[in-house]
C-alpha positions in Angstrom: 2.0 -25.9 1.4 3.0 -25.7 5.5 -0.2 -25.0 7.3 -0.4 -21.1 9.1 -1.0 -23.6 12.6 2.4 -25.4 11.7 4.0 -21.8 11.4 3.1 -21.1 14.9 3.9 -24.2 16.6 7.3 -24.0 15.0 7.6 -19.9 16.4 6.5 -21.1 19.7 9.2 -24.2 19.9 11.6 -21.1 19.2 10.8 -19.3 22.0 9.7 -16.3 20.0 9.4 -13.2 22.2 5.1 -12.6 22.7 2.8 -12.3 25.7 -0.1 -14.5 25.7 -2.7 -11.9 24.8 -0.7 -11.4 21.3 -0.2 -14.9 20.9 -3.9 -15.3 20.9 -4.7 -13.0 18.4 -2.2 -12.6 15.6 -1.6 -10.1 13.2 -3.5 -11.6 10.5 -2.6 -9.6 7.4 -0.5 -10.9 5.0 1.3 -8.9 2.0 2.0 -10.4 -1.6 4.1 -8.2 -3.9 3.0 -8.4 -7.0 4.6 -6.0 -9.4 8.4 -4.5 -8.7 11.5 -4.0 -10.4 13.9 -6.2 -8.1 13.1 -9.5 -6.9 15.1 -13.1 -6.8 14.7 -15.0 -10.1 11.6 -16.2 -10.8 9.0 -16.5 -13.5 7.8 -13.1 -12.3 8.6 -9.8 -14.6 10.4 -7.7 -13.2 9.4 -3.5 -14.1 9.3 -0.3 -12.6 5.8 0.4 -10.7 4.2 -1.2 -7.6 1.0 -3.6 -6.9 0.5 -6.0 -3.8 -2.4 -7.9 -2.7 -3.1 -7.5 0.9 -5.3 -10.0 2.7 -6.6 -9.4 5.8 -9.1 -11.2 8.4 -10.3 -13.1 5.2 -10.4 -9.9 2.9 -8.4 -9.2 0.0 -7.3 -6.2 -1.0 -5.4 -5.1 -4.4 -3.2 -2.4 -4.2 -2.1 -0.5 -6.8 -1.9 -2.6 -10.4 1.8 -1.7 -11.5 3.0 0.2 -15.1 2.2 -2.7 -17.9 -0.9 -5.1 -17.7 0.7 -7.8 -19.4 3.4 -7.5 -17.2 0.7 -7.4 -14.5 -1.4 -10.0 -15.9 2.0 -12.3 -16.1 2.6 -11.6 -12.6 -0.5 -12.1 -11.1 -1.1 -15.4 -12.6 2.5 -16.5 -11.4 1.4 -16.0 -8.0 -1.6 -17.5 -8.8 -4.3 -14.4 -7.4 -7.8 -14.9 -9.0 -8.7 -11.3 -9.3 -12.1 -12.0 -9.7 -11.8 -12.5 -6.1 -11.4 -8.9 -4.5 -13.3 -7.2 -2.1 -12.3 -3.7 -3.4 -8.8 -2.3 -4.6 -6.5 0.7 -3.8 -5.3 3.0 -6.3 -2.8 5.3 -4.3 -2.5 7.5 -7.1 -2.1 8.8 -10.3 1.0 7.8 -12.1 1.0 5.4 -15.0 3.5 2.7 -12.5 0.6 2.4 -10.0 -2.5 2.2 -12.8 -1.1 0.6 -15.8 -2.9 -2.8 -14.9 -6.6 -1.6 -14.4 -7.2 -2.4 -18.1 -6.5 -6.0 -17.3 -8.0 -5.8 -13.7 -11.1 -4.6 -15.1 -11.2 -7.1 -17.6 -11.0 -9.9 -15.1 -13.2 -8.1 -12.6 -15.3 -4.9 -14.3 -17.7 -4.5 -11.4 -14.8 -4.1 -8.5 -15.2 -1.2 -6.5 -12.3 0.9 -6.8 -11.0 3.4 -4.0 -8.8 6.5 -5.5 -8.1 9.9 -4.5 -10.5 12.9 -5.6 -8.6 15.5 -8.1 -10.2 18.5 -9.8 -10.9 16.7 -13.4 -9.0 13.8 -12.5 -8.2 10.4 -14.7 -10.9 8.5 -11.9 -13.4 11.0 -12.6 -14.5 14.1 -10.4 -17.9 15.9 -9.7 -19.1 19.2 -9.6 -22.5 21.0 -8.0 -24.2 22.7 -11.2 -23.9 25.9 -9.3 -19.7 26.3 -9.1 -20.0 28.7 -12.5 -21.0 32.1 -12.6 -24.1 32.9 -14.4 -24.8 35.8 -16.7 -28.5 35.3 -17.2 -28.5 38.8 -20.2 -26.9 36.0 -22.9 -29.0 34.1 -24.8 -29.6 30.7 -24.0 -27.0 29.5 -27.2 -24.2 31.1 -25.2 -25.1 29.7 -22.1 -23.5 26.7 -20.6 -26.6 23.7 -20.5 -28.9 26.2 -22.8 -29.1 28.4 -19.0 -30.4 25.1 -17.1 -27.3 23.4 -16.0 -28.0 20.1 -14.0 -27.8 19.7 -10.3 -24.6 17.7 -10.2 -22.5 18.0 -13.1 -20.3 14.2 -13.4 -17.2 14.0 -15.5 -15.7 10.7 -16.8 -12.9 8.9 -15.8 -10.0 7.2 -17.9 -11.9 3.5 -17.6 -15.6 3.9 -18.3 -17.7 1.7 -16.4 -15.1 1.2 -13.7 -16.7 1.7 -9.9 -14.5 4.1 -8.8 -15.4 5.9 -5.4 -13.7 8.7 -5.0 -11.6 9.5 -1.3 -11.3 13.1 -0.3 -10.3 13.1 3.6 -8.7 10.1 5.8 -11.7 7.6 5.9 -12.1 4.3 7.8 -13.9 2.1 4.7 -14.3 -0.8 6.6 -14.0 -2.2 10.3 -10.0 -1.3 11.1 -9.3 -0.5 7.4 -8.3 3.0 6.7 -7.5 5.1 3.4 -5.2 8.2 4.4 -5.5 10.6 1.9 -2.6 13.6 2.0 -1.4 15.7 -0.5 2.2 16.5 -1.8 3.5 19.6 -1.4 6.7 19.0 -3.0 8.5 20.9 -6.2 7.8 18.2 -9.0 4.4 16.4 -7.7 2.7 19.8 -5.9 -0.7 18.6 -5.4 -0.7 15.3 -6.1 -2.8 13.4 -4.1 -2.2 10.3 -2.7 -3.7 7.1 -0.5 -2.1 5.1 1.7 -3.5 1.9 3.3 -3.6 2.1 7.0 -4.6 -1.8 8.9 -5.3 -1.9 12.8 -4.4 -5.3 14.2 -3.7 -6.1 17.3 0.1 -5.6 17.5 -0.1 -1.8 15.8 -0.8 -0.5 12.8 0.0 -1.8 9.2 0.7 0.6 7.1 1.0 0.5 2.7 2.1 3.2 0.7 2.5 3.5 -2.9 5.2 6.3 -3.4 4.8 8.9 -0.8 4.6 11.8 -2.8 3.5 13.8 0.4 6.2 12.7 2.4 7.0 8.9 4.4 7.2 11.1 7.5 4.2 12.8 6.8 1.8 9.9 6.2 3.3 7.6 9.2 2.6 11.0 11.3 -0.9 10.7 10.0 -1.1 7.1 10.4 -0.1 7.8 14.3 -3.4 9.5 14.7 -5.1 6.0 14.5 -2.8 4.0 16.1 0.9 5.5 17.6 1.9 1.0 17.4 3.4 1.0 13.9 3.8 -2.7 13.2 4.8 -2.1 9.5 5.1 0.1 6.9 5.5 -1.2 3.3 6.0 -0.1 -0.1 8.0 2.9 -1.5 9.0 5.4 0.1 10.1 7.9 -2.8 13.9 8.3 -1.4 14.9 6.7 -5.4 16.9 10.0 -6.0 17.4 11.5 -2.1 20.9 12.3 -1.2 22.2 10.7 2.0 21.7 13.2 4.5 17.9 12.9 3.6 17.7 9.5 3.6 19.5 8.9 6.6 17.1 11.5 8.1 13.8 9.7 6.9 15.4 6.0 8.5 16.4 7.9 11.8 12.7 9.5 12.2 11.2 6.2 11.4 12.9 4.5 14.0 13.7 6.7 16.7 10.8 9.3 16.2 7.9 6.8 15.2 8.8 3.9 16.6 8.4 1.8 13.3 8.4 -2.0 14.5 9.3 -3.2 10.8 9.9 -2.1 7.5 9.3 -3.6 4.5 10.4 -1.2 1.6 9.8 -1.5 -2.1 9.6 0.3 -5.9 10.7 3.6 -5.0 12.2 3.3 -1.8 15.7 3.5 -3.6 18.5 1.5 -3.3 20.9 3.8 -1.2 17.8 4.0 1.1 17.5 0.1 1.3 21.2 0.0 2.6 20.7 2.7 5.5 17.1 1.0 6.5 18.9 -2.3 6.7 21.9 -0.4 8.5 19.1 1.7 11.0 16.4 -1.8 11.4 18.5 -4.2 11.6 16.5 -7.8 11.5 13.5 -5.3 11.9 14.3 -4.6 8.1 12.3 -7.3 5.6 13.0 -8.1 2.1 10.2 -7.3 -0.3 11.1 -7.7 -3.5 9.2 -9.1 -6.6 7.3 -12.4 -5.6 7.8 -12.2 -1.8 5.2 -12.9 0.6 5.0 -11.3 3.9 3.3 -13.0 6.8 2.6 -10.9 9.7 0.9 -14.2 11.5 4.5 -15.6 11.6 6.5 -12.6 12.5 8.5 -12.0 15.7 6.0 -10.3 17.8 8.4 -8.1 19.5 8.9 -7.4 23.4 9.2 -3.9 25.1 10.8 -0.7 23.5 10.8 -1.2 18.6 14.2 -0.4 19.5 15.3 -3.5 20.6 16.7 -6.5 18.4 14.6 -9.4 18.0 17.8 -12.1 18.4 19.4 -12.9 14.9 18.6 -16.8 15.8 14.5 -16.5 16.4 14.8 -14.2 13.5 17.0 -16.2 11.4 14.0 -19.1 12.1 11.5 -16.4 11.0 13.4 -15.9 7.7 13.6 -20.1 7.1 9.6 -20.2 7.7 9.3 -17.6 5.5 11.5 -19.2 2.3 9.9 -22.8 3.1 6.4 -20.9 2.4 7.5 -19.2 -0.8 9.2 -22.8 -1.6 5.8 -23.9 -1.2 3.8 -21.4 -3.0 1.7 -18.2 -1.6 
């Protein structure tokens, strides 16, 4: 396996583009996709949903669990991720393609804890004070809810009993530089759906991880820009799988002209015309993410001045070698 220290001699004999106070101290997060339904041929499984281990400053993070646990369970072991070994997971939402693995997660790992958004009566569970019913204390206690007496918090189950779920409400920082951003859609065939996105502060900008963007790619990187306006990278899918052009070409522009988004690393969702005009609009700024890839942000082109500017296709054409040599070599 080529040693991270390796990596960065070889980026420095390039002559990659950093100042001295970045070179110091890397972005160290590194992305692992997991679960997609495009990737290069491999002994990966290739389906339609999303999960990624993120590791960061020595934690790791799993990030949604894809549609099928034995596809999950397959894929995971391909890449070789012990998931007994998590400090907490991600679900960003919902839908069967981001929570069809927890069976087999919780399998490996039952006491994980597990950060989801809060619904009314939702699949992770939900709470309630005793007191959100009116009473009508004339009925006799057999047609009164609890006999008249109802408890103080009422607690209703979740989909995976005995799973650790802790429920996120509100955009919360869960641990040193480690953000949940919790938004809610607002749109036609997913109205109030809530969703979480994964939001990293290193030192170069923000890292950002979404699931499917229900609420809106523009939406949560606007919210992400309240932590950090530096958006390194934003990952995952972006829910453009059945936007017409105009849209799509909108989303790319605002991205890159309105947000200044260094890098983007689109999966799942994202949508195939959508991959074409991101590659179009980011140029070398746009990384491949399919099935099996691992992306480093330790070895990435730090870049210089305005996101707008190409990194050179040769120190990014290095970039790219480093990169296959490492998956040559195993995650």
């Amino acid at each position: 396996m080529v040693q991270i220290g390796l990596l960065v001699l070889a980026l420095t004999g390039y002559g990659f583009a950093a100042s001295t106070a970045n070179a110091a101290t890397p972005s160290k997060v590194r992305i692992s996709v997991l679960y997609d339904a495009f990737g290069k041929p491999s002994q990966m499984v290739k389906d339609w949903g999303y999960a990624a281990l993120i590791e960061v400053n020595g934690k790791r993070i799993l990030f949604d669990t894809g549609d099928n646990a034995e596809v999950f369970a397959q894929n995971v072991r391909t890449m070789k991720v012990d998931l007994a070994k998590l400090d907490f997971v991600v679900v960003s939402h919902r839908h069967g393609d981001h929570i069809g693995g927890l069976t087999h997660l919780l399998r490996v790992n039952p006491a994980v804890k597990i950060y989801a958004p809060k619904e009314n009566f939702g699949v992770f569970g939900f709470s309630l004070p005793g007191s959100f019913y009116r009473k009508a204390d004339s009925l006799p206690a057999e047609m009164r809810y609890y006999d008249g007496a109802p408890p103080t918090v009422m607690n209703f189950g979740n989909a995976w009993p005995g799973g650790k779920f802790e429920l996120i409400e509100k955009t919360t920082e869960i641990a040193p530089g480690i953000h949940l951003i919790a938004l809610v859609s607002d749109k036609p065939n997913t109205l109030e759906l809530r969703e979480l996105s994964l939001a990293i502060e290193t030192p170069d900008g923000l890292v950002l991880i979404v699931g499917c963007s229900h609420p809106g790619i523009e939406k949560i990187v606007e919210a992400a820009s309240a932590i950090d306006t530096r958006i390194r990278l934003v990952a995952g899918g972006f829910h453009l799988v059945v936007a017409k052009d105009p849209e799509i070409e909108h989303v790319a522009m605002a991205l890159h002209d309105t947000y200044h988004v260094e890098y983007v690393a689109p999966g799942h969702c994202t949508g195939e015309p959508t991959f074409v005009a991101l590659q179009r609009v980011f140029g070398a700024r746009y990384l491949y993410a399919g099935l099996g890839t691992v992306v480093d942000l330790e070895i990435l082109p730090i870049a210089s001045g305005k996101t707008t500017t190409p990194i050179d296709a040769h120190e990014f054409g290095t970039y790219r070698m480093l990169v296959q040599v490492r998956e040559r070599n195993g995650p």
